[in-house]
BAZA-266091 format. One record per residue (C-alpha): residue in one letter; chain; y, x negated, z. Coordinates in Angstrom, 1 decimal. Layout:
PT;A;A;Y;X;Z
...
This chain:
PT;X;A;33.9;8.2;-47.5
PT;X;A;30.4;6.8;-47.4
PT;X;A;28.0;8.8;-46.4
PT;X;A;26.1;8.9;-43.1
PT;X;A;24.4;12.1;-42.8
PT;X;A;21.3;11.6;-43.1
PT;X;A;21.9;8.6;-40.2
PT;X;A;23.5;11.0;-38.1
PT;X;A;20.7;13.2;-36.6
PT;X;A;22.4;15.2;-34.0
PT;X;A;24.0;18.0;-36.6
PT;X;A;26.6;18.6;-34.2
PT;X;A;27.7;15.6;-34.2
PT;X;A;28.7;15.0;-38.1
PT;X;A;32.2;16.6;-37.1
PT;X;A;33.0;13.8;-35.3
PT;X;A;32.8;11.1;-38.5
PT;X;A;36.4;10.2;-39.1
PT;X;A;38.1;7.0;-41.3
PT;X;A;38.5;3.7;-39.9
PT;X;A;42.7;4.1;-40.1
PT;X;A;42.4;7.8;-38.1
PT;X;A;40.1;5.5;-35.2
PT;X;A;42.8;2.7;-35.6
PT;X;A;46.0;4.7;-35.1
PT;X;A;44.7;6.6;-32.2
PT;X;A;44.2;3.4;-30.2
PT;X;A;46.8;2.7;-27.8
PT;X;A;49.0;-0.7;-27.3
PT;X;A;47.5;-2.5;-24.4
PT;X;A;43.8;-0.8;-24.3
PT;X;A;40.7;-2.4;-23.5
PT;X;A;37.9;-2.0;-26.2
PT;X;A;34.5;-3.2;-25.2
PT;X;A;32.6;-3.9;-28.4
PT;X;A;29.6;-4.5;-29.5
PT;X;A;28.1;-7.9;-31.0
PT;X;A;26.4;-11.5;-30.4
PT;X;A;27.2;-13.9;-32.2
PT;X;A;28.1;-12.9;-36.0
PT;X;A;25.7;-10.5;-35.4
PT;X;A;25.9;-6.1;-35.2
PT;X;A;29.9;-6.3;-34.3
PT;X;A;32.1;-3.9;-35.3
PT;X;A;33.9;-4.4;-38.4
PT;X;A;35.9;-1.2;-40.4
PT;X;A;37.5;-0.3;-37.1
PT;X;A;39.1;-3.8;-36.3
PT;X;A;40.1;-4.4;-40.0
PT;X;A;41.7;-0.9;-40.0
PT;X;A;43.4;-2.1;-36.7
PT;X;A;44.5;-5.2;-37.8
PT;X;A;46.5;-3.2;-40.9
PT;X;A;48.2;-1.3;-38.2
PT;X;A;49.3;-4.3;-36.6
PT;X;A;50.4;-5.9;-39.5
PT;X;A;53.3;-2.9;-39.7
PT;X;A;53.5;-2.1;-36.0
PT;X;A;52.9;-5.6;-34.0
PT;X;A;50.8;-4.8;-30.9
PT;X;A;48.0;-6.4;-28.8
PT;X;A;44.4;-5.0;-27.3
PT;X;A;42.1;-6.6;-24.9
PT;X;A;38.7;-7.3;-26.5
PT;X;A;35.1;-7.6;-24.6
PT;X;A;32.1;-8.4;-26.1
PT;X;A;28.7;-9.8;-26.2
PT;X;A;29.5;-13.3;-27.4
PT;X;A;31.3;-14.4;-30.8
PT;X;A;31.6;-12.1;-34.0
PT;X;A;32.7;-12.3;-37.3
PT;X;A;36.0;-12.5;-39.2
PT;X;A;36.1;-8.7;-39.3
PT;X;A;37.0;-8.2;-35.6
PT;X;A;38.0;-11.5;-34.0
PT;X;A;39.5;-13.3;-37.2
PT;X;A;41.1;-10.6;-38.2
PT;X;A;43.0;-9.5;-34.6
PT;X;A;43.6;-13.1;-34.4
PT;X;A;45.3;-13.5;-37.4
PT;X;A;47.5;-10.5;-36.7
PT;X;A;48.0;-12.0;-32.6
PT;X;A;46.4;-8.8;-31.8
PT;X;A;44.2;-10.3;-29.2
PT;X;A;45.5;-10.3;-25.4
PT;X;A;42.7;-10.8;-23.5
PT;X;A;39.4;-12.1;-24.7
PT;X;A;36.1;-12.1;-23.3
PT;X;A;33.5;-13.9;-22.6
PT;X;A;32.9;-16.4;-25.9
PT;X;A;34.4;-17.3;-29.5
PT;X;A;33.7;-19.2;-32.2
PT;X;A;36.6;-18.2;-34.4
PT;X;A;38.6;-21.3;-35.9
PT;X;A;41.8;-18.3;-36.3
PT;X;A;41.5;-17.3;-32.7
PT;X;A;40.8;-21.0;-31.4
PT;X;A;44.2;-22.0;-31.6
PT;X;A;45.4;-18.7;-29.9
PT;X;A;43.8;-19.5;-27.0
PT;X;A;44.9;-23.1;-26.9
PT;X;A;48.6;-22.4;-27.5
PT;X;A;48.6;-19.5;-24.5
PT;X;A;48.9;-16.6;-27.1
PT;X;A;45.6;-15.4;-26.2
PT;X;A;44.3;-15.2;-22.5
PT;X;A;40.5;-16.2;-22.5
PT;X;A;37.9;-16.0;-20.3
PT;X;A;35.3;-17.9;-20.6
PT;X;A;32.1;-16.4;-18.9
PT;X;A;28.8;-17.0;-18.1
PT;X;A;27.2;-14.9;-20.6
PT;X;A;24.4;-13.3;-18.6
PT;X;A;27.1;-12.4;-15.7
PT;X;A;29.4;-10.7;-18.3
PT;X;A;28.2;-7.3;-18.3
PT;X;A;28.1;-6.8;-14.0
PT;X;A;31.5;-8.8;-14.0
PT;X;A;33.0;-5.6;-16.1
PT;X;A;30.7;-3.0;-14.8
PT;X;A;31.8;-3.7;-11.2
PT;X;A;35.6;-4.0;-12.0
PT;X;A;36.1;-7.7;-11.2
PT;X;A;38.3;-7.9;-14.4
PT;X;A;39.2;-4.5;-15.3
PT;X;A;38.4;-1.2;-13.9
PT;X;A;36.4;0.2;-17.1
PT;X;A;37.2;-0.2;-20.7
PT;X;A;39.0;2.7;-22.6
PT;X;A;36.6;3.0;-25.0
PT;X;A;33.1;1.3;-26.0
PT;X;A;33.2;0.5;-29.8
PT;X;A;29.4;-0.2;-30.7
PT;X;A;28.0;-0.6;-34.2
PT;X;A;24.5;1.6;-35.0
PT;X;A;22.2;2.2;-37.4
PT;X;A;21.7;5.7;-36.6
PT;X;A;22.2;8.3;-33.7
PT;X;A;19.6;10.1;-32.8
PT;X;A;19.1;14.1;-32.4
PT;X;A;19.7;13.4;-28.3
PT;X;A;22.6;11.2;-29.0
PT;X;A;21.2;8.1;-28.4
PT;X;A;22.1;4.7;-30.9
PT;X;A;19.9;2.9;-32.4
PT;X;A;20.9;-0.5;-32.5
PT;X;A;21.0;-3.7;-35.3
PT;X;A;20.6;-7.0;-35.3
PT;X;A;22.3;-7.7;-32.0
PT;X;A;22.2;-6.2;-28.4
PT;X;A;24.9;-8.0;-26.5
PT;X;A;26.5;-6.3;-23.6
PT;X;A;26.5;-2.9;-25.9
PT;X;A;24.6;-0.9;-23.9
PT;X;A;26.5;-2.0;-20.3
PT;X;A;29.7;-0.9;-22.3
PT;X;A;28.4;2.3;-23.7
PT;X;A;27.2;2.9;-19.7
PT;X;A;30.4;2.1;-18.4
PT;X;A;32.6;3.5;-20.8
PT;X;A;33.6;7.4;-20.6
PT;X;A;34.7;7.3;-24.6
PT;X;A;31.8;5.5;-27.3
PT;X;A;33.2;5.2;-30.7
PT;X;A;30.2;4.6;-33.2
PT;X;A;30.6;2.3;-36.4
PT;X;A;27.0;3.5;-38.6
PT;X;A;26.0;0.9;-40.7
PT;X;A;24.4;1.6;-43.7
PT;X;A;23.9;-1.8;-44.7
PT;X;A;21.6;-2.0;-42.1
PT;X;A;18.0;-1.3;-42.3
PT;X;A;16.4;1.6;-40.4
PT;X;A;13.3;-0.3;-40.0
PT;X;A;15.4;-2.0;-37.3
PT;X;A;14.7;0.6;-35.1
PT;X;A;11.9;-0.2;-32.5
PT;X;A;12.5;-3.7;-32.6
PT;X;A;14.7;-3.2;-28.9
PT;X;A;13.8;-3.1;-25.3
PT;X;A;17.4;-1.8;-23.7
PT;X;A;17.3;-2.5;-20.1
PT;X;A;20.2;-2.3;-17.7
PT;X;A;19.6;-3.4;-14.2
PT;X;A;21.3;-2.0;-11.5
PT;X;A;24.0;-3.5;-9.6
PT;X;A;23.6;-4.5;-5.8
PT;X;A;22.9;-3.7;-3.7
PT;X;A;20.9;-1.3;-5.8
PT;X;A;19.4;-3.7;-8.1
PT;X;A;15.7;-4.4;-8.0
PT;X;A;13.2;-7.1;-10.1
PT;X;A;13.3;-7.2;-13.6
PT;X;A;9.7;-6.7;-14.2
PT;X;A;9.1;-9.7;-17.4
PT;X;A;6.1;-11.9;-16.5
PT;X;A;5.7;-12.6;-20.0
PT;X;A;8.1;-12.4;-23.0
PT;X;A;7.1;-9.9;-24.9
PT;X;A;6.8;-7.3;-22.2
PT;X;A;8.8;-4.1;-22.7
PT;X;A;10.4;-2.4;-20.1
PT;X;A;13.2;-0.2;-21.4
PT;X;A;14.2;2.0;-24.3
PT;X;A;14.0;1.4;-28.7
PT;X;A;17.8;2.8;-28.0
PT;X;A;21.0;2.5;-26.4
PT;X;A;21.3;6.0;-24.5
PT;X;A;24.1;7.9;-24.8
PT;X;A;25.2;11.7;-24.8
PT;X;A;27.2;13.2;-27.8
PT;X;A;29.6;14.5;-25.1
PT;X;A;30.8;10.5;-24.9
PT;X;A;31.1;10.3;-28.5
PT;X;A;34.5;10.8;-29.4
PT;X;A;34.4;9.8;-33.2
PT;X;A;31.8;7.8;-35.5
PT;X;A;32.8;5.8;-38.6
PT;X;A;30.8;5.2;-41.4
PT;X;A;30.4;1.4;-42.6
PT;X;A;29.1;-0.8;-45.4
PT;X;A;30.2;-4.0;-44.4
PT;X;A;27.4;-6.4;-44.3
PT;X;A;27.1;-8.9;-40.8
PT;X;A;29.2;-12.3;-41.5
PT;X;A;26.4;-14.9;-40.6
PT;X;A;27.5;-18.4;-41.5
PT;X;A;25.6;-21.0;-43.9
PT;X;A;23.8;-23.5;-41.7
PT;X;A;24.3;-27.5;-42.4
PT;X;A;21.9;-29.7;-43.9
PT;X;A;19.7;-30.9;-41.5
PT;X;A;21.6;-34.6;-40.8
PT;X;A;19.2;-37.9;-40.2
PT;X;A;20.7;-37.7;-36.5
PT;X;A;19.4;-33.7;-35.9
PT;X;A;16.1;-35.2;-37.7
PT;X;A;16.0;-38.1;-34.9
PT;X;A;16.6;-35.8;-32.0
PT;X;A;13.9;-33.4;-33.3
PT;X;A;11.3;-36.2;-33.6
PT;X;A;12.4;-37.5;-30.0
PT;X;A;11.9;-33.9;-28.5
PT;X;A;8.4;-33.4;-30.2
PT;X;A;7.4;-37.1;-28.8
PT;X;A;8.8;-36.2;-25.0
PT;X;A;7.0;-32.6;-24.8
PT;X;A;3.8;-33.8;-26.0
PT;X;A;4.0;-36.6;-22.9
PT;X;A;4.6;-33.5;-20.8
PT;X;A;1.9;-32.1;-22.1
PT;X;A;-0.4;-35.2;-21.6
PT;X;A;0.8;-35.8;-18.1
PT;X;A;-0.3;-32.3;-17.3
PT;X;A;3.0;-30.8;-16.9
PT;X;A;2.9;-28.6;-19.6
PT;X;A;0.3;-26.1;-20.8
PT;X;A;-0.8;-27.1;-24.5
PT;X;A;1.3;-24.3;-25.8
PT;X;A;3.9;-25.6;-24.0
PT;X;A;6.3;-23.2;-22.0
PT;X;A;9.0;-20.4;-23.3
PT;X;A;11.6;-22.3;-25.4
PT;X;A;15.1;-21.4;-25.5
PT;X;A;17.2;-23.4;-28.4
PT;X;A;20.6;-22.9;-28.3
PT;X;A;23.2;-21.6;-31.4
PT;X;A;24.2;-24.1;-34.4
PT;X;A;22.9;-27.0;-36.6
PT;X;A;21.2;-29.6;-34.1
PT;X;A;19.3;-26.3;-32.1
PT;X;A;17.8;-24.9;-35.1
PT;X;A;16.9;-28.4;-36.6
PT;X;A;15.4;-29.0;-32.7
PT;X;A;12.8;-25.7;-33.9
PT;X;A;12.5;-26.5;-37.3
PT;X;A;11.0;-30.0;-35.8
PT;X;A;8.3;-27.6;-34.7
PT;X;A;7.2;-26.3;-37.9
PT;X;A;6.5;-30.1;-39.2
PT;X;A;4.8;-30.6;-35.7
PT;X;A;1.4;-30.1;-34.7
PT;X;A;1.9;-27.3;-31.5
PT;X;A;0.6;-24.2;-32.2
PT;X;A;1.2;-20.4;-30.5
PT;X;A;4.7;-20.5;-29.2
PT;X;A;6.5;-18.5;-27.5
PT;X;A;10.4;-18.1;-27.4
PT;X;A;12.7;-16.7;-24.9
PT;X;A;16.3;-17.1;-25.9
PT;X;A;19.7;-16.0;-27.1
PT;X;A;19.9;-16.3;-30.7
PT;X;A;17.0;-16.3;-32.9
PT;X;A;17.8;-18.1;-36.3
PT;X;A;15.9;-18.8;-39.6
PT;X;A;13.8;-21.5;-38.0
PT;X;A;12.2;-18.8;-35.5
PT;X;A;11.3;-17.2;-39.8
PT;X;A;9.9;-20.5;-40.7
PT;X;A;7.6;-20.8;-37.2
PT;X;A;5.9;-17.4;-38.2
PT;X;A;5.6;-18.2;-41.4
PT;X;A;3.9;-21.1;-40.4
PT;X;A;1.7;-19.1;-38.3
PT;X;A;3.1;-21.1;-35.4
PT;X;A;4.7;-18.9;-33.2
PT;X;A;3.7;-15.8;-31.2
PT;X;A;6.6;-14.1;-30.3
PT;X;A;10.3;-14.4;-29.8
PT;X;A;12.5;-12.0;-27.5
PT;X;A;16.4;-13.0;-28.1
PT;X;A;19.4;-10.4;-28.1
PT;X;A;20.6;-11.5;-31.5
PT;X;A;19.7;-12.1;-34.6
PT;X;A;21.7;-14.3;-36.5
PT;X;A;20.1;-16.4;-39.4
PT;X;A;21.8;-17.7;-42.4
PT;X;A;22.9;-15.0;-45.5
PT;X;A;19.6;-16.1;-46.7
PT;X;A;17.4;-16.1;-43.8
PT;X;A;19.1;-12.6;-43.2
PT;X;A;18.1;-11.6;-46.9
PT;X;A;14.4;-12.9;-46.2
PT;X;A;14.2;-11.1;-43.0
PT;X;A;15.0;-7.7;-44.6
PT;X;A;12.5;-8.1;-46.9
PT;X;A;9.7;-9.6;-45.1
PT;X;A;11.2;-7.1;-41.9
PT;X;A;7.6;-4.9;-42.2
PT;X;A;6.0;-8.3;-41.2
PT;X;A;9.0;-10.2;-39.3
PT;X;A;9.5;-6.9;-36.8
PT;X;A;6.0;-7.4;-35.4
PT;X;A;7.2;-10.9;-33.5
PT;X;A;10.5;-10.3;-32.5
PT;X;A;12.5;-8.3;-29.6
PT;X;A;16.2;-8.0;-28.7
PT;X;A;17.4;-7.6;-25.1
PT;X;A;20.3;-6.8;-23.5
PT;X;A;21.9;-10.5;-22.9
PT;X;A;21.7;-9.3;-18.6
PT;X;A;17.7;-9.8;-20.0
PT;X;A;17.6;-12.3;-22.4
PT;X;A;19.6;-14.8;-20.2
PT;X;A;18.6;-13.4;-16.7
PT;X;A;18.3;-16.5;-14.3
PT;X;A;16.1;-14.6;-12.4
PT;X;A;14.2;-14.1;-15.7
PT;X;A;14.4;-17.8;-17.2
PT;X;A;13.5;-19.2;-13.8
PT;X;A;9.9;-17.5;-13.3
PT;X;A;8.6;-17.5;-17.1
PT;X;A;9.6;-21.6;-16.6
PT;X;A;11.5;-21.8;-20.0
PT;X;A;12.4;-24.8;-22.2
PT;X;A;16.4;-25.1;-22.3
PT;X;A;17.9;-27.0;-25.1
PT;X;A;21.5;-27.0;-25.7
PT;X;A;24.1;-29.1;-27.2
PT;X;A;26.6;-30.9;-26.0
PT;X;A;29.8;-32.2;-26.8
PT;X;A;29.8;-35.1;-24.5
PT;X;A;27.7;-36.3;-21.7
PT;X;A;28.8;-39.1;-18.7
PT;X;A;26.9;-41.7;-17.6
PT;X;A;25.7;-40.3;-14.5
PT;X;A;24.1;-36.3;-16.9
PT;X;A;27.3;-34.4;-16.5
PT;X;A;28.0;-32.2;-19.4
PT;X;A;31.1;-31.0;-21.0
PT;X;A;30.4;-28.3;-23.0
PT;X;A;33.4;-26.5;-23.9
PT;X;A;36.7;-29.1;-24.0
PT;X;A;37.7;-31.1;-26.1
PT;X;A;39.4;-34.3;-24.3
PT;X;A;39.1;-32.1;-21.0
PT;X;A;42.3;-29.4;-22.5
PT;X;A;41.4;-27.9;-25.9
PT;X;A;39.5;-25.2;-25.5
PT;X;A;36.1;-25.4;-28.5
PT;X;A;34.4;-22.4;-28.2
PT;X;A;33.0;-21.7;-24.5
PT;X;A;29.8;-22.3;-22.4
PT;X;A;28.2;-18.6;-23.7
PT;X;A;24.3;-18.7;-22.1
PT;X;A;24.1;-22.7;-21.7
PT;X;A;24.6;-22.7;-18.2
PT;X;A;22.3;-19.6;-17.6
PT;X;A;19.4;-21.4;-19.1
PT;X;A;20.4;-25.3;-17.7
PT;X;A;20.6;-24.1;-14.1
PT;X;A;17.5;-22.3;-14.1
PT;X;A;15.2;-23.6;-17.0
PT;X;A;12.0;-25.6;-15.7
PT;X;A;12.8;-28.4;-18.1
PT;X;A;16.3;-28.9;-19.2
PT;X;A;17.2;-30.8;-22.4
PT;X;A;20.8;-31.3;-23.8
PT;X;A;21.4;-32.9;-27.2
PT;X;A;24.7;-34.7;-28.7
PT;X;A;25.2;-37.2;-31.5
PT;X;A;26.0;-40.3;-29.8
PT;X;A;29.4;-40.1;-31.2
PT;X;A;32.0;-38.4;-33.3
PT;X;A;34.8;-38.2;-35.7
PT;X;A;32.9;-40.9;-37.8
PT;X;A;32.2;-43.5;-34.7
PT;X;A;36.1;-43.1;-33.5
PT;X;A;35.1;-41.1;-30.4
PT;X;A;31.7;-41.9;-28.3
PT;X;A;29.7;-39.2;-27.0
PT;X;A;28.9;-41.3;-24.1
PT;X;A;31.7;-41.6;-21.6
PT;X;A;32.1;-42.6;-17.5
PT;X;A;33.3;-39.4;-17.1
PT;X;A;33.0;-36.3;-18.7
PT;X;A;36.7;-35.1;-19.4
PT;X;A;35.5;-31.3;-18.3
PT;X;A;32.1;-30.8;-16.8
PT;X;A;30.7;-27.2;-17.7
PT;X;A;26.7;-28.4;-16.5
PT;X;A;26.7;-30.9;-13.2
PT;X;A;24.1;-33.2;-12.6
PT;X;A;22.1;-31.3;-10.5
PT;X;A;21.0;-29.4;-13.8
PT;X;A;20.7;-31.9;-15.9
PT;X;A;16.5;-33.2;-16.7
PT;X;A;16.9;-35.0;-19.8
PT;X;A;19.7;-36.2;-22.7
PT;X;A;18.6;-36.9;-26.4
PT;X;A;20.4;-38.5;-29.2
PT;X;A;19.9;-39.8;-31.7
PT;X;A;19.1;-43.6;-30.5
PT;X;A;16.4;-42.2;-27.6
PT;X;A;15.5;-40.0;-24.9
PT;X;A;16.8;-40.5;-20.9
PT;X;A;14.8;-38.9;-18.5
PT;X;A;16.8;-38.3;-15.5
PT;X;A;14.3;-36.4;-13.5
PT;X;A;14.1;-38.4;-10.3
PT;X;A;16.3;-41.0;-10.3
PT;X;A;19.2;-41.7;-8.1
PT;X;A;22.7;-42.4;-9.8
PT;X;A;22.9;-45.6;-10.5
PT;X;A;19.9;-45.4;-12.3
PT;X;A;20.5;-42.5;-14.1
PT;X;A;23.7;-44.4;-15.7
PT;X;A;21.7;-47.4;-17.0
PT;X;A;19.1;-44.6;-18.4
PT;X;A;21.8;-42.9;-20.2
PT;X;A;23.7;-45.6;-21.5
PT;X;A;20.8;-47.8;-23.1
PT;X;A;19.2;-45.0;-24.2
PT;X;A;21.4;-42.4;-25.6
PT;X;A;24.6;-44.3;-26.0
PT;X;A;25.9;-46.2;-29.5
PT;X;A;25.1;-49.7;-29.7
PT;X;A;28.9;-50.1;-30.3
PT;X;A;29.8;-48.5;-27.5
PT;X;A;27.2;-49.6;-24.9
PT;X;A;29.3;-53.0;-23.8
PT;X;A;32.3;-50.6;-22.9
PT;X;A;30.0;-48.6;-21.0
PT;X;A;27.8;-50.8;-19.1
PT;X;A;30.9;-53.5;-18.7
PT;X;A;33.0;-49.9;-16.9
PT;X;A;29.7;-49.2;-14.3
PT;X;A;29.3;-53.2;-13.5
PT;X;A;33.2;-52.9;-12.1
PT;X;A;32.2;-49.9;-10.3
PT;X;A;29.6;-51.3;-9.1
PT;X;A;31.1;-54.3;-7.5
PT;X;A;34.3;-52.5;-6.6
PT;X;A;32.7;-49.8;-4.5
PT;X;A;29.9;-51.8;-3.2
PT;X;A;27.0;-49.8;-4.7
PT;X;A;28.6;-46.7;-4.0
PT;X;A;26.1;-43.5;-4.4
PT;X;A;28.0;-42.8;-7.8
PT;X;A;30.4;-45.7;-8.7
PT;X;A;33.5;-44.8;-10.4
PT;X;A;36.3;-46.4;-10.8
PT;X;A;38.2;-42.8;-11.8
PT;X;A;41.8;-44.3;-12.8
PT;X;A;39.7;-46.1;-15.2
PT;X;A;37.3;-43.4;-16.5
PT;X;A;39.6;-41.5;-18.3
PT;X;A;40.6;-43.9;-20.2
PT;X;A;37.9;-43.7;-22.6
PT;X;A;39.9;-40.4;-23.7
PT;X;A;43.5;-41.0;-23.3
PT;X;A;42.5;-44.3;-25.2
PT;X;A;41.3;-41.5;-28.0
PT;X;A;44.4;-39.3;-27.4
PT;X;A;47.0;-42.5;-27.9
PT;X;A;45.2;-44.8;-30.8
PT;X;A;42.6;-42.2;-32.9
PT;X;A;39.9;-44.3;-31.8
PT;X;A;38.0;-44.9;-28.6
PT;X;A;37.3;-49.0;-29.3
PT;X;A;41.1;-49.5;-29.4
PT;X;A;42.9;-50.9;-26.6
């Protein structure tokens, strides 16, 4: 068994470090285990894979909570076993994906920064029957000392009567510090959460705990499972430039400071090709408050760019995570993790007047985004924080490719065919053929914004030719629509393979 020892500094606690299998066997058919992780980011992993052998000779399911996604240790490996019953609040898995789809797995797709009250409170569940929460270390009092991700771990490890502890020693104890835990209360107990600016602290470097809760702790070498990022694509290039060009008007016109406000860049390709736009650019001492910080967040300090960055994960490439660890002495000094309650607190996001930009994976004419669906059914991977930074940003920006699947499918439509983000929080779409500025405008001139100037020149007769009939058909209507016709544009996707065909 690896040892953790000299991680585990509470001495009377080192009879309590058990295997993986002795964890897995004493977890019961139809539990709840509320886990910790945030994207593929400080999740537990030699507990689920020891589970998942289990189920492999005794078929069984467990409910799962956690922060966001994980890795292929916990979800792809339940999933792959149908081990998963219930599934909380966001996923990325492409083994679990279909699960949900097909019925096998019942998902709940959450608003990230409501996730932790929503289980605290009992709205799902009454408690979990045991908080599984990767560390670092334990300290002499008990408390855990987090890694690369916060998440809802500390909620769960407050809720929960029974922690299990996965210490990982392939992470770095220098991590240590680099936390501000901060559970609010619920109401009608719960006052302000004092952040004027984000880099205040306001809670603890740990997740408290008391070695009473700690039933068992398992020692772990398994490193996080962060995922390769793209190649930056001429399209995430074009929506970069785009956003550089509209936030330096804002700053011109006076509605943004010089620095410009808190930004908040969403998880994947486009989002971290949006910051690495800022690196090339010319702005100078920003600040971030977001979800996930990612390699570009390395490159702006690097670049002497930015001045701080307060996320609740951190979740780079396997190369931007081997350059943090080395350069963590330096990297440490500009970065915070937060409970996700903080890091997407509308209350939070609202008065520092952050800089939302999220992706979409299509947009309607009139700003509605569908972030989650494909062709309004198929479940992608969930809203996770999009909707707790869109409703409450000062200035929201969603991206998409104008279209998809190699042109077959437009990201343009009449109608989104699920809408995760309304109108009514909608400021501005980018793709790569322009920038629509929707604050201000009524409907119908919102649509003609959106079409010329996000949507695919191949696609743009369709489009304008379905509003002109809506036009006339419901005499100028506040938001024209012919509805039996706007769904078209996907059943037309769903019968031929291709959006053009008729």
């Amino acid at each position: 068994m690896i040892d953790i020892t000299d991680r585990v500094r509470n001495k009377d606690l080192l009879g309590k470090i058990v295997s993986a299998e002795e964890v897995a066997n004493w977890i019961q058919p139809g539990w709840t285990i509320a886990c910790s992780g945030f994207t593929a980011s400080a999740y537990p992993k030699a507990v689920p894979l020891a589970l998942a052998e289990r189920m492999k000779k005794d078929p069984f399911q467990v409910n799962i909570w956690t922060g966001a996604s994980t890795g292929p240790e916990l979800d792809g490996a339940l999933a792959e076993v149908k081990g998963i019953k219930q599934r909380l609040p966001y996923q990325t898995d492409s083994k679990l994906r279909p699960l949900i789809n097909d019925g096998t797995v019942d998902y709940l797709d959450l608003h990230l920064s409501e996730s932790a009250q929503l289980t605290r409170t009992g709205f799902i569940k009454k408690k979990p029957n045991f908080a599984l929460v990767e560390a670092c270390a334990i300290t002499e009092e008990g408390n855990l000392i987090p890694t690369t991700s916060l998440g809802n771990a500390a909620s769960y490890v407050q809720n929960a009567d029974t922690v299990v502890v996965e210490v990982n020693t392939t992470q770095p104890l220098e991590l240590e510090g680099m936390h501000d835990v901060y559970v609010p209360l619920d109401p009608p107990n719960r006052l302000p959460i004092p952040i004027v600016h984000a880099d205040d602290r306001i809670g603890t470097t740990f997740i408290p705990c008391t070695p009473d809760k700690i039933k068992y702790i398992v020692p772990c070498d398994v490193k996080d499972h962060t995922r390769d990022l793209s190649p930056i694509d001429e399209n995430s290039k074009k929506m970069a430039a785009f956003t550089l060009e509209f936030l330096k008007a804002e700053i011109k016109a006076g509605r943004m400071p010089k620095g410009l406000l808190p930004l908040q860049s969403g998880v994947g390709n486009v989002a971290n090709a949006v910051l690495e736009g800022f690196v090339e650019g010319d702005m100078t001492d920003l600040v971030v408050y977001t979800e996930v910080i990612q390699d570009a967040m390395l490159d702006l300090i690097d670049a002497g760019k930015l001045k701080f960055a307060s996320g609740t994960a951190f979740s780079p490439s396997p190369a931007g995570m081997d350059r943090f660890y080395k350069g963590i002495d330096k990297y440490r000094k500009y970065i915070l993790l937060r409970p996700e309650e903080i890091s997407n607190s509308p209350e939070v996001v609202h008065r520092l007047g952050v800089i939302a930009m999220n992706t979409a994976l299509e947009v309607d004419i009139y700003g509605n985004i569908n972030s989650t669906h494909v062709t309004g059914t198929k479940m992608m991977n969930g809203i996770g924080g999009s909707g707790d930074f869109a409703r409450n940003a000062y200035l929201t920006i969603f991206y998409t490719p104008s279209t998809a699947k190699g042109g077959k499918i437009s990201s343009v439509v009449p109608f989104c065919s699920h809408i995760d983000h309304t109108e009514h929080d909608v400021d501005v779409i980018i793709s790569e053929y322009g920038i629509a500025d929707l604050r201000g405008l009524e409907p119908r001139t919102r649509a003609l914004e959106v079409i010329n100037k996000c949507a695919h020149p191949d696609y743009r007769p369709m489009l304008l030719d379905y509003y002109e009939r809506a036009l006339a058909a419901t005499k100028k209507a506040a938001t024209p629509h012919l509805l039996h016709e706007a769904l078209s544009f996907h059943t037309r996707f769903l019968e031929t393979g291709d959006m053009r065909k008729f």
